[in-house]
C-alpha angles and dihedrals in degrees: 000000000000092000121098092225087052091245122174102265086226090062097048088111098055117117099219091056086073103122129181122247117253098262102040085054087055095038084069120120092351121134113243093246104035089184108108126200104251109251099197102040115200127225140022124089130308112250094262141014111266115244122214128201108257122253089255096067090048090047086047103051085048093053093046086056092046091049095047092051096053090050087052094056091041095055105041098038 
């Protein structure tokens, strides 16, 4: 079996015995230039520079919840 596919040598002429190569096969509905532009790039540095919220407001929001406990619990002994 002198044939790539493995094909009888006695059916060698046959018309329907006719493969394409490797690359032609994978070459197959793919665009010509299968590079894409990337849609989502990486890197680099958001627009602009996040802001969070200061420790005094977090120090702030615990103390309120503290304070509203103990009056809680002052109130309804």
């Amino acid at each position: 079996m002198t044939s790539p596919h493995e094909i009888d040598p006695r059916a060698l002429s046959d018309p329907r015995n006719v493969y394409p190569t490797d690359e032609q096969f994978y070459a197959h509905g793919r665009p010509t230039d299968p590079l894409l532009a990337e849609d989502r790039p990486r890197g680099g540095s958001p627009a602009a520079p996040l802001h969070h919220r200061g420790t005094w407001a977090t120090v702030a929001l615990v103390a309120g919840i503290i304070l509203l406990i103990l009056v809680g619990i002052a109130l309804f002994p």
